[in-house]
C-alpha positions as CSV (number, residue, x, y, z in Angstrom):
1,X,23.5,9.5,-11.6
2,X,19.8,10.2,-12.4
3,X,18.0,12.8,-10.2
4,X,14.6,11.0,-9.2
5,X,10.8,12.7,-8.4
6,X,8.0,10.8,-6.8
7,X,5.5,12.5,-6.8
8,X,2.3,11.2,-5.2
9,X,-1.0,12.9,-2.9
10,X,0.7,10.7,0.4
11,X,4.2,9.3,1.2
12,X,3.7,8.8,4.7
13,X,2.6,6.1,6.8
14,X,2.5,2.4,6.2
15,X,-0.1,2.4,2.7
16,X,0.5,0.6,-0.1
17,X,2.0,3.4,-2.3
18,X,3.8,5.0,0.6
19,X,5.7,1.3,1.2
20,X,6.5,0.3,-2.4
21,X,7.9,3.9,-3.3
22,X,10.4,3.5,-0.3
23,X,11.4,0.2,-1.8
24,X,11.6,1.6,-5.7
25,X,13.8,4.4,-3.8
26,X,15.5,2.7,-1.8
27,X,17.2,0.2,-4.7
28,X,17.2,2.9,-7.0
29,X,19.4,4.8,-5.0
30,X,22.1,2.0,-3.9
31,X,22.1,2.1,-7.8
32,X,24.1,6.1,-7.2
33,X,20.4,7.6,-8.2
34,X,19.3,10.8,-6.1
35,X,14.8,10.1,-4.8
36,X,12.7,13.5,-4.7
37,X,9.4,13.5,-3.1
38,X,6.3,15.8,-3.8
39,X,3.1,15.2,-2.0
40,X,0.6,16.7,0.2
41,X,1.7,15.0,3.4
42,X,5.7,13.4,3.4
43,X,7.6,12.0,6.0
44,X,10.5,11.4,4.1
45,X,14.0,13.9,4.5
46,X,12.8,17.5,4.5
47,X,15.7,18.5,2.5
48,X,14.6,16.3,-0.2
49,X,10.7,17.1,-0.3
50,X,8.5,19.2,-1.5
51,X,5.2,19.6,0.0
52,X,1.9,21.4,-1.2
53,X,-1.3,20.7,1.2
54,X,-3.6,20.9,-2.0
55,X,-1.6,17.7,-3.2
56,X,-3.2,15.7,-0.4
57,X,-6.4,13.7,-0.7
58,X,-7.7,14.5,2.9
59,X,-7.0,19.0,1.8
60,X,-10.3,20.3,2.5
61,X,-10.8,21.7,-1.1
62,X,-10.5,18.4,-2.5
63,X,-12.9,16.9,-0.2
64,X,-15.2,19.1,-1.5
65,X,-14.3,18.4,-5.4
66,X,-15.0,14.9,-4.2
67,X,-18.2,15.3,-2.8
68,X,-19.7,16.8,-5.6
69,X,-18.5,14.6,-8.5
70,X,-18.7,11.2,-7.1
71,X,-21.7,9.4,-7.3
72,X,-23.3,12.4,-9.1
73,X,-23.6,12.5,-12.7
74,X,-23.5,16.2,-13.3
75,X,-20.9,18.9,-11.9
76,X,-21.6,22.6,-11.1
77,X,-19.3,25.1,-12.9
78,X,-18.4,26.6,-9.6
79,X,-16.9,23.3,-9.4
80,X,-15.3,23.0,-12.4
81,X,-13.7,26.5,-11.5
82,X,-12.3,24.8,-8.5
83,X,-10.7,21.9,-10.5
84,X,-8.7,24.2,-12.7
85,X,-7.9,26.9,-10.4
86,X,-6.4,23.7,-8.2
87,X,-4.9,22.5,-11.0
88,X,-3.0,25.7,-12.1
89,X,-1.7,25.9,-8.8
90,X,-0.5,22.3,-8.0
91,X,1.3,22.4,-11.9
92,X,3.3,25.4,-11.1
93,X,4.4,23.5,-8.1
94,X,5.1,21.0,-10.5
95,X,7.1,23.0,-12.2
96,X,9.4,24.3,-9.8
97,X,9.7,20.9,-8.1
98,X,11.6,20.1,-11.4
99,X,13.4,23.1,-11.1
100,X,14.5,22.9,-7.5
101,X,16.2,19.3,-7.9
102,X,16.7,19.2,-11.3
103,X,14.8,16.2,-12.1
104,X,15.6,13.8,-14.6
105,X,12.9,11.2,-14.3
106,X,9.8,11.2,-12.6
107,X,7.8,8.4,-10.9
108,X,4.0,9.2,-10.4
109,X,2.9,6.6,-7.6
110,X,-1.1,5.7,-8.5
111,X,-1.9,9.6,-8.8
112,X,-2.3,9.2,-12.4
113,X,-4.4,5.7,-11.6
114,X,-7.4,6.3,-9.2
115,X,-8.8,9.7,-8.4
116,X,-8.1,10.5,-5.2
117,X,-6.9,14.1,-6.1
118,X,-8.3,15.0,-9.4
119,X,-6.6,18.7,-9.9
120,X,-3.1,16.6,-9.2
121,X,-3.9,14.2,-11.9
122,X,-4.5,16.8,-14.2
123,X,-1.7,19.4,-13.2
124,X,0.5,16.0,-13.8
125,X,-0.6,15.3,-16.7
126,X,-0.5,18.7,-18.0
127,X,3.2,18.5,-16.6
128,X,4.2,15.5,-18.8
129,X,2.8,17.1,-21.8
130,X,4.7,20.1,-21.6
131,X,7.9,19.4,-20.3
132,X,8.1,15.7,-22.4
133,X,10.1,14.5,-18.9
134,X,10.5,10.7,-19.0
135,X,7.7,9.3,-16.6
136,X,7.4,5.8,-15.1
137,X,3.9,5.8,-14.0
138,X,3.2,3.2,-11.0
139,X,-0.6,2.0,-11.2
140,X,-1.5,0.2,-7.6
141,X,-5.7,0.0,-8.3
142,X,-7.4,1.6,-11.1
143,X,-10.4,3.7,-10.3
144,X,-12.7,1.0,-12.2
145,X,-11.5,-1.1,-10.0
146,X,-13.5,0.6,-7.1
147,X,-17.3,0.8,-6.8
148,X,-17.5,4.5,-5.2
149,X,-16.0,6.1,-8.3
150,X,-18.6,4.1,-11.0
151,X,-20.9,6.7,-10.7
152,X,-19.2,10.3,-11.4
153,X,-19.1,13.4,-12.7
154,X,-15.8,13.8,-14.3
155,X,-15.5,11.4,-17.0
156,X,-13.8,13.7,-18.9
157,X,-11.2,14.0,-16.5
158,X,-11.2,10.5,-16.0
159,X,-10.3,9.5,-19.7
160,X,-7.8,12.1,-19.5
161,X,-5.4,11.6,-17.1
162,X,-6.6,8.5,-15.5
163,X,-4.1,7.4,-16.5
164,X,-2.9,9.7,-19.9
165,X,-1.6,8.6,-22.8
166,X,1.3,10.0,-23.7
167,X,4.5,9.4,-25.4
168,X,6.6,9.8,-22.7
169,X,4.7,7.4,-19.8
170,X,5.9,4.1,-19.3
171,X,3.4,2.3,-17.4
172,X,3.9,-0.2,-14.7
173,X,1.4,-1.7,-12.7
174,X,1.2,-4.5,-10.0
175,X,-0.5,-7.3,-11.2
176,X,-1.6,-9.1,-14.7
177,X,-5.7,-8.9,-14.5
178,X,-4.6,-4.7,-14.0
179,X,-2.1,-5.1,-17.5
180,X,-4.9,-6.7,-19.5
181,X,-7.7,-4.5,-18.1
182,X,-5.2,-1.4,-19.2
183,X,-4.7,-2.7,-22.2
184,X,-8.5,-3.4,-23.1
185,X,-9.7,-0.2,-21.6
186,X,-7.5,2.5,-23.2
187,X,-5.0,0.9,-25.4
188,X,-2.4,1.3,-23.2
189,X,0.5,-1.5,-22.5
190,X,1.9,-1.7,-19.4
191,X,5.4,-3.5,-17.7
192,X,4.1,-6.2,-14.6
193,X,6.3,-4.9,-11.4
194,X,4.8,-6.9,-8.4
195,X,5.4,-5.5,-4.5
196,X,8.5,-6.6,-3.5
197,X,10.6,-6.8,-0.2
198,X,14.4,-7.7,0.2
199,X,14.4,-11.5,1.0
200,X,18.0,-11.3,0.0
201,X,18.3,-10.1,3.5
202,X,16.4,-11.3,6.4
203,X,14.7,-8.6,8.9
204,X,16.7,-7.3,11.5
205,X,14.7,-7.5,14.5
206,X,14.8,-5.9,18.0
207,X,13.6,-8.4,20.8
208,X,13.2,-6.3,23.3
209,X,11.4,-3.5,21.3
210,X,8.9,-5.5,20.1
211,X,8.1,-7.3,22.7
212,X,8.1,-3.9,24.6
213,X,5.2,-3.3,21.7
214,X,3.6,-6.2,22.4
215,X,3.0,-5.3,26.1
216,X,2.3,-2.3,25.4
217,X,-1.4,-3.8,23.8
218,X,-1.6,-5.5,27.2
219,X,-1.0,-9.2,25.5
220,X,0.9,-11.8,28.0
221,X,3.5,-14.2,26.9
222,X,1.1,-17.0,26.9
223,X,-1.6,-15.5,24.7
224,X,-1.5,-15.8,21.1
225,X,-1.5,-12.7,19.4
226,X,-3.3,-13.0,16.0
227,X,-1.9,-9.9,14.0
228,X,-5.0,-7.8,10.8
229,X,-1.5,-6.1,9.5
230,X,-4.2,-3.7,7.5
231,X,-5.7,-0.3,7.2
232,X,-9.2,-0.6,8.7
233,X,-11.5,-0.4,5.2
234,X,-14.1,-2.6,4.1
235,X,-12.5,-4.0,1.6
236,X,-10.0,-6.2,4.2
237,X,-12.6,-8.3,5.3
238,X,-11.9,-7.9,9.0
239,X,-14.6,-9.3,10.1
240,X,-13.7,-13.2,8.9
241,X,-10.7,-12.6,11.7
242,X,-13.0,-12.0,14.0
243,X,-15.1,-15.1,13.0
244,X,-11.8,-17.2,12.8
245,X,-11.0,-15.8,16.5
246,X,-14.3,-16.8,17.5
247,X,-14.6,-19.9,16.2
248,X,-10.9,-21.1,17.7
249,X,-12.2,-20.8,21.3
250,X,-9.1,-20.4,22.9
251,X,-9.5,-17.3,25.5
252,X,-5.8,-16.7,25.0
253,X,-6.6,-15.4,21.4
254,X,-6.3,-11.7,21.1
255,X,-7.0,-10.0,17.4
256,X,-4.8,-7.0,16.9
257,X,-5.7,-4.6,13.6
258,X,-2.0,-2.7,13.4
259,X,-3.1,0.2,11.2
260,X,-5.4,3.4,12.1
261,X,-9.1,3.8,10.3
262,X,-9.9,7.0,8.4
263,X,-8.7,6.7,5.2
264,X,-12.4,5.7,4.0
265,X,-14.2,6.3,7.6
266,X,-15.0,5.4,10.7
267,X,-18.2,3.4,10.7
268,X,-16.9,0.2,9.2
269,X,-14.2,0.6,12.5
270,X,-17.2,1.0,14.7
271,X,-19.2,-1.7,13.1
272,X,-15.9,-4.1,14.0
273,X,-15.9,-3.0,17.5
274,X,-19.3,-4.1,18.2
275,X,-19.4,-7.1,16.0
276,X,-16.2,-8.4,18.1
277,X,-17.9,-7.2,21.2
278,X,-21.0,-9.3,20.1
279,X,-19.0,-12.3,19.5
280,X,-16.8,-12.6,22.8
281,X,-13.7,-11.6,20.9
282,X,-10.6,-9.6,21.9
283,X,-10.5,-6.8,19.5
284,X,-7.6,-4.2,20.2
285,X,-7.1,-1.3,17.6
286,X,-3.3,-0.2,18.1
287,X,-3.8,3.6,18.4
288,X,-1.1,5.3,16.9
289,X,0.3,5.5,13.5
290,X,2.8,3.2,12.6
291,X,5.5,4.5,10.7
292,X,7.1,2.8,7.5
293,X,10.3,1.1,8.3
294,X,12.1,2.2,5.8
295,X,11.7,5.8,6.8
296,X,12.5,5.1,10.6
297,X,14.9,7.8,10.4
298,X,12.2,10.5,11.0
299,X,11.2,11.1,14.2
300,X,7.7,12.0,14.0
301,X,5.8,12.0,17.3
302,X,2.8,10.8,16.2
303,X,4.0,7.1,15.3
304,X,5.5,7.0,18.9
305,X,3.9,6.0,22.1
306,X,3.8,8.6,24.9
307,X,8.1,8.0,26.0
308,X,8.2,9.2,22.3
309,X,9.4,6.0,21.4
310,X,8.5,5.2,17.3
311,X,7.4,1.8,16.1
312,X,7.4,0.4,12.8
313,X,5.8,-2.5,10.9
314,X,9.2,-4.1,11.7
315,X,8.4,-4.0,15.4
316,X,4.8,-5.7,14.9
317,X,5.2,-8.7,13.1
318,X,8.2,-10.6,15.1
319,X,5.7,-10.9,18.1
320,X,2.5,-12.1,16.3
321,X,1.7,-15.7,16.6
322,X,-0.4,-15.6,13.4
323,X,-1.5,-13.2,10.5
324,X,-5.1,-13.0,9.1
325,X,-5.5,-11.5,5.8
326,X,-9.5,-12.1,4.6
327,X,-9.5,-9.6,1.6
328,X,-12.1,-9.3,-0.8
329,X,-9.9,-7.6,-2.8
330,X,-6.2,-6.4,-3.1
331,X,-4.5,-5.0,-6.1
332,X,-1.7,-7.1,-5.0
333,X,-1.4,-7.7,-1.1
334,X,1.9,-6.1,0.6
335,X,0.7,-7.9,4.2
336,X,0.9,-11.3,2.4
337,X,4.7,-10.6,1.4
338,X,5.5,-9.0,4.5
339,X,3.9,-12.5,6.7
340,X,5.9,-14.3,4.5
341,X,8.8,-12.4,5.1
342,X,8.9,-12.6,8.7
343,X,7.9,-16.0,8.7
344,X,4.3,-16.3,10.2
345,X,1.3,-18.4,9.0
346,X,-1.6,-16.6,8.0
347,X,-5.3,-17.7,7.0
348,X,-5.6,-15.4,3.4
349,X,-8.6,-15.2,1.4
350,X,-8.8,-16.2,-2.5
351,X,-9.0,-13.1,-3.7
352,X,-8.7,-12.6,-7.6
353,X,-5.2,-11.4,-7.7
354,X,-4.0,-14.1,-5.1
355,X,-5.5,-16.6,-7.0
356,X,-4.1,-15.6,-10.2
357,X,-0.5,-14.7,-9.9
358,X,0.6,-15.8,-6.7
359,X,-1.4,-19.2,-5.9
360,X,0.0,-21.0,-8.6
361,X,3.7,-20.7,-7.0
362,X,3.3,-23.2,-4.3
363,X,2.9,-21.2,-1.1
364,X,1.7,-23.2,1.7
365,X,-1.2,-21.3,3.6
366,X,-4.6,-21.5,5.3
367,X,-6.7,-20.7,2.2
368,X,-10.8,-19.5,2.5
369,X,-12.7,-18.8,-0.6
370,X,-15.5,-16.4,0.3
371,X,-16.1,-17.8,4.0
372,X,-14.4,-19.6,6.6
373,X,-14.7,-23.6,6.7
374,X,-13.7,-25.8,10.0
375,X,-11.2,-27.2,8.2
376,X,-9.9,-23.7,7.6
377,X,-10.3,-23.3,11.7
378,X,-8.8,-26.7,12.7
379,X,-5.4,-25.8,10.2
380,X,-4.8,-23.0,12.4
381,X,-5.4,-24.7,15.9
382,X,-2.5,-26.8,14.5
383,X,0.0,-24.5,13.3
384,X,-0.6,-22.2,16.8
385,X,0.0,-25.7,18.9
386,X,2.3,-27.6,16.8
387,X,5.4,-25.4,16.2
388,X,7.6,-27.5,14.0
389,X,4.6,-27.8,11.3
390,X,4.5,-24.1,11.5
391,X,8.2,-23.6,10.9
392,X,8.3,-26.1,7.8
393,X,5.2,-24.6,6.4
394,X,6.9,-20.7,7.2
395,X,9.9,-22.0,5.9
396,X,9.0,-23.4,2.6
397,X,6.8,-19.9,2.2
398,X,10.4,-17.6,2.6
399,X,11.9,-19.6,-0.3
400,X,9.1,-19.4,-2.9
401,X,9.0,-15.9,-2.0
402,X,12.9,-15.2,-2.5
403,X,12.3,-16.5,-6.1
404,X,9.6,-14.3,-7.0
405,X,9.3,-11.0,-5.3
406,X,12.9,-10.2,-4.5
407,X,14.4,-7.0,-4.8
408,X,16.8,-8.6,-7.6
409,X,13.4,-8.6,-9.3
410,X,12.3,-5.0,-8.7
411,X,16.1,-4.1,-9.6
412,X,16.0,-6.4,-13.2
413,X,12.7,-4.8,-14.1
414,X,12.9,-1.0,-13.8
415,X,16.8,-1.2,-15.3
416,X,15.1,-2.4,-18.9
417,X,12.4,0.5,-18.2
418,X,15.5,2.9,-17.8
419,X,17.5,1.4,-20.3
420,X,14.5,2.3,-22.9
421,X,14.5,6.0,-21.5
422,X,18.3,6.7,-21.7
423,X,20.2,4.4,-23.4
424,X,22.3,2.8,-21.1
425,X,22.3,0.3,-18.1
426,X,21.1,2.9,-15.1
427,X,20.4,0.6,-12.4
């Protein structure tokens, strides 16, 4: 049995990261492994975490950092006091984090890939170059990858530990343009893991919770509820759901966007409001956190209504009558999987990663490429009023997806990246 760290600035909430770390755990440890977690914010099993507020992007502290290194081109000393003194404090957590559970093997989930939380990419780094531990490094999207962090004053840093280079890092990351771009930019090869969910076995779902959920956004059995199963940032291209929405003229349309703003803002949230208010369409922002299903066994208050009931992404999707999922850009696209897991059509836009590594499989979807055509708008008006086209076309989508981003894949790829580190199958 191995004794597993993650160690991340977040594992909370229904993220990216957050989501595929539960999964990575959550096979690992039906293997007989033990999961750790270290973060700034976890709602994982107390007894098993270990939390330091300076680990977590949204600290005050590293706001600050942030502020005055990106889109700047020079830092202040007084700031690059703050980066160290941050940094010797978050490595000695480090430290003892190893000590505490004894850990074997840590997993760094995409703090050592975009720079979120730039004292915890050093103090890890730092970490691995002392202690040698055996390090699978998770890469979800790169920081040249994002426009805000082109322009900064911590290249240094940057080249670094964004991500290091060191003996002892096996790197995995999510897609194959991300491999190659490693690769060209630093030398550095990587292992392809893509997100994953257990289509081995089908969702369990609660009828009368979720539809409790769906009356609880005020949406009536005959409306069709067309489910944005994303964080509210630019980058999601909400607004071509609420051109879709408009241009489908039904009244009994209602556009639901399941996850909170705030992770990049509030104004792109506002701007959606009012464009959807301009355009005659039914825009409702569910207004509580939404907990990760895999960590259901917390009872956090705030991912519950007021009867202190909690909902999960489990509870959302059985009751949506479509999914919209317009990105510009995804580093690999966890709402896609989990559409096609609980079989719902969606409208998805071509972005680079789609059309490179999971197009080519054969799924069968309402496909834009940079803007929304009638035919695009006509293909859904017949999958919401012609259910036995939807079900062959949702059908078709579960069994490409069994093939291809199973958890027999997740499980086949980290036991050759274990092997390598100890020898033996592990997994």
């Amino acid at each position: 049995m191995l004794r597993i760290g993650f160690i991340s600035t977040r594992f909370a909430g229904v993220d990216g990261v957050s989501l595929e770390s539960s999964k990575w755990a959550e096979v690992l440890e039906r293997a007989g492994h033990r999961c750790y977690w270290f973060a700034g914010l976890v709602d994982r099993d107390p007894d098993f975490s270990y939390v330091v507020p300076e680990a977590f992007f949204c600290h005050p502290d590293i706001q600050w950092i942030n502020t005055e290194v990106f889109g700047k081109r020079n830092r202040s000393r007084r700031v690059t006091e703050k980066i160290h003194q941050l940094r010797d404090k978050l490595k000695e957590h480090l430290h003892e984090f190893l000590r505490k559970f004894s850990i074997d093997l840590i997993i760094v989930e995409n703090a050592l890939t975009i720079p979120m939380n730039v004292p915890l990419g050093l103090a890890i780094t730092e970490l691995i170059a002392e202690t040698g531990i055996p390090t699978i490094a998770h890469h979800h999207d790169f920081y040249w990858e994002r426009t805000r962090f082109s322009v900064n004053a911590v290249g240094d840093y940057l080249r670094m530990a964004f991500p290091p280079h060191l003996p002892s890092i096996r790197h995995v990351v999510i897609n194959t343009t991300a491999q190659e771009e490693l690769a060209h930019r630093t030398g550095i090869s990587s292992t392809v893991i893509p997100n994953v969910i257990e289509f081995e076995k089908p969702p369990e779902i609660d009828p009368e919770k979720t539809l409790k959920f769906r009356r609880s956004l005020g949406i009536a059995d005959d409306e069709f509820m067309i489910l944005q199963p994303t964080r509210i940032v630019q980058r999601k291209g909400i607004e071509w759901a609420i051109e879709l929405v408009r241009e489908l003229r039904d009244p009994r349309c209602k556009l639901v966007i399941s996850h909170e703003a705030g992770d990049e803002g509030y104004e792109y949230a506002e701007w959606l409001k009012q464009f959807a208010e301009d355009n005659g369409v039914p825009l409702i922002m569910v207004n509580m956190k939404i907990a990760d299903p895999l960590i259901i066994k917390n009872n956090h208050s705030s991912c519950a209504l007021s009867d202190g009931e909690i909902f999960t992404l489990w509870d959302i999707y059985p009751h949506a009558d479509f999914i919209t999922y317009p990105s510009l850009y995804e580093g690999f696209g966890n709402a896609f999987l989990e559409a096609v897991y609980f079989k719902k059509p969606l409208l998805i836009n071509r972005y680079a990663v789609f059309a490179r590594d999971i197009e080519p499989m054969g799924f069968r979807l309402v496909v834009m490429d940079g803007f929304l055509t009638k035919k695009n708008v006509e293909e859904v008006r017949k999958i919401l009023y012609n259910p036995d086209y939807c079900r062959e076309m949702v059908e078709h989508n579960y069994e490409v997806a069994s093939r291809h981003f199973s958890y027999t894949v997740l499980k086949k790829r980290l036991q050759s990246i274990l092997v390598y580190f100890f020898g033996a199958e592990s997994v």
